[in-house]
N, C-alpha and C positions, 0 to 999 in steps of 0.2 A: 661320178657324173650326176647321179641324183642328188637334188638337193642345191646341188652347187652350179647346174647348168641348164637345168630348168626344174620348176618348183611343183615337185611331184611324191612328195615324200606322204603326202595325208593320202593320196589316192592310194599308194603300198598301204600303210594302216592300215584302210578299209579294207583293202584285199586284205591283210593278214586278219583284220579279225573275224571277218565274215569265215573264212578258211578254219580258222581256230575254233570257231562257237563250233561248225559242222564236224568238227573231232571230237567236241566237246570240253573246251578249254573256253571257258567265256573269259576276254579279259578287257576294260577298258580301253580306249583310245591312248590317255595317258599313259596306262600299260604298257600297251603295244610301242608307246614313242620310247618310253625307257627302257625297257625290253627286247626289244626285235632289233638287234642288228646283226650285221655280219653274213655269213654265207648261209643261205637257209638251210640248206642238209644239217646246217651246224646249230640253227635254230630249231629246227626238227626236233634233234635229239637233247639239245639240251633244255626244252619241254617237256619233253615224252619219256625222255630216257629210250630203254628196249622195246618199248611199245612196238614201233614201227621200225623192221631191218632196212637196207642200205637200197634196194628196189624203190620200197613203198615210201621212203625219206624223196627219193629223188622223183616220185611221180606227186605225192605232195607238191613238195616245192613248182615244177611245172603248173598244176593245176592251179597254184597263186599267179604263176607268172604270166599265163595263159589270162588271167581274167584282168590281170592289169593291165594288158598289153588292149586288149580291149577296150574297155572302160579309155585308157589316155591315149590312142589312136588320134580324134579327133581333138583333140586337147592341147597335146603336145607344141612347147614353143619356148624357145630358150628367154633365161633371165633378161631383164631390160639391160643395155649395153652391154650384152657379150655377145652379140655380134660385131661391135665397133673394133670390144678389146679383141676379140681373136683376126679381123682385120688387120691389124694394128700389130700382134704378135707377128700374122704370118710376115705381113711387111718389114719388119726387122731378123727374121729369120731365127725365130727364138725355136728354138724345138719344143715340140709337146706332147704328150699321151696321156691318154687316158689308165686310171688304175682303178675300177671299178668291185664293189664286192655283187653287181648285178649279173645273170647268167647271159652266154653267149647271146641270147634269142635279145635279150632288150636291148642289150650293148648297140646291138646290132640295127634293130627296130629305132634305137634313137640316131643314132650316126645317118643313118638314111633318110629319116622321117625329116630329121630338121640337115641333112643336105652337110655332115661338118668331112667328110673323105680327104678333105686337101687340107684340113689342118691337123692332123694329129697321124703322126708317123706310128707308132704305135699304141693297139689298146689291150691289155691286160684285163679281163672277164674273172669270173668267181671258179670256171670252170679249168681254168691254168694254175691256181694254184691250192697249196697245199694247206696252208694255216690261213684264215681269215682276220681281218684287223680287229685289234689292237696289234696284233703283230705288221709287220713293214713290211712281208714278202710280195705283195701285190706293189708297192712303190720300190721295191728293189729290184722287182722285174722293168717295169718301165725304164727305169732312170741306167739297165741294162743295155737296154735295148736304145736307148735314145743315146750310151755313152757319155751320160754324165754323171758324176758322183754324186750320190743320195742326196748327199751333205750339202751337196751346191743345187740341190733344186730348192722349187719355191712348190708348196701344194696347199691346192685349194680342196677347201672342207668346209661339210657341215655338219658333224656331228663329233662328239667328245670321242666315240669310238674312233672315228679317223682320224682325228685331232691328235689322239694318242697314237697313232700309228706313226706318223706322221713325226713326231715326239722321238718314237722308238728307233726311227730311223736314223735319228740327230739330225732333223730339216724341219725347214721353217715353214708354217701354213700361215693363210688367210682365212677365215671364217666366213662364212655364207650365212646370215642367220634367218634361213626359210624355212628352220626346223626346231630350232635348239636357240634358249636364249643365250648371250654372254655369260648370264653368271652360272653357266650349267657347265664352263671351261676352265675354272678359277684356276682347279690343282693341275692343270695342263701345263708344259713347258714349250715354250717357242713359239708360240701363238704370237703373228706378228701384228695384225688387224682383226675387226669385222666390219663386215659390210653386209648392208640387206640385197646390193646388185652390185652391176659393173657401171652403172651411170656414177659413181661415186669413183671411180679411179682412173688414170690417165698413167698408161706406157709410153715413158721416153726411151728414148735410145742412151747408155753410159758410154758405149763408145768399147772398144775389143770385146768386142762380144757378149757385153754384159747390158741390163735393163734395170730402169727404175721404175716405182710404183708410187705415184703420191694421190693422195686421198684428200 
């Protein structure tokens, strides 16, 4: 959902690196873009190593999320035309979830904030699962729980991290580039688009149950 649902991925940087310098980890912004992803516990430690046990990993991470969640409070506002497309989806009865590597508190903070409860049947948080992306287990939960085979969803991304997951899964994404240019995707497989918003694509209906995307 970051990134790809509203454009909030340089506010996380800042929070990680402010977070980071006060451990004493200074690292650029760029750093931080190619560096930091995935589930923070998991960022935690693979900075730090054993520095910090499994407690002080997960009250870190909070203390990032705590101050994002502040900082994009009044901020907060999804990409130009994904309000039309998710209009549009529910209208055709497409299912959808969310598979986020954010923790329950933002998942949550954003679903309510920008008002999305009636379109996405279920949402997968960082705190459900076990391996964080590159690995699929966050889009193999959704696509679980929504009852469709991995293989036959379409997921949307912004980052080479997800993009690989996504990959891993054997499904197809669209790219969001609010974070990552295109050629930061090259050695990715399945990458079917990008796009800098949803004002750039238009859902038809195919007819049994099935959607198209044209650009």
């Amino acid at each position: 959902m970051d990134g790809t649902m509203f454009n909030n991925m340089m506010i996380h940087h800042r929070a990680w690196q402010k977070k980071l310098s006060e451990l004493g980890l200074e690292m650029t912004l760029e750093e931080v873009k190619r560096d930091i992803h995935g589930v923070n516990e998991e960022i935690i430690k693979r900075l730090f190593g054993d520095r910090f046990d499994e407690a002080e990993r997960r009250q870190i991470a909070w203390d990032k999320e705590a101050a994002y969640r502040e900082i994009y409070a009044d901020k907060i506002k999804l990409l130009p035309g994904l309000q039309d497309f998710l209009d549009r989806a529910k209208e055709l009865k497409i299912p959808m979830g969310i598979g986020t590597a954010a923790p329950k508190e933002n998942a949550e903070f954003a679903i309510e904030a920008l008002q999305l409860e009636t379109y996405f049947t279920t949402v997968v948080h960082s705190d459900m699962v076990q391996r964080g992306k590159p690995d699929p287990q966050v889009f193999e939960m959704v696509s679980a729980a929504l009852n469709i085979p991995l293989a036959e969803s379409l997921i949307f991304e912004d980052s080479p991290t997800g993009a690989k997951a996504a990959a891993n899964g054997d499904s197809k994404s669209i790219i969001l580039t609010t974070t990552h240019t295109p050629e930061e995707f090259e050695k990715i497989d399945r990458i079917q688009h990008f796009m800098q918003d949803y004002e750039q694509v238009e859902l038809t209906d195919a007819g049994e149950g099935w959607f198209e995307l044209h650009f």
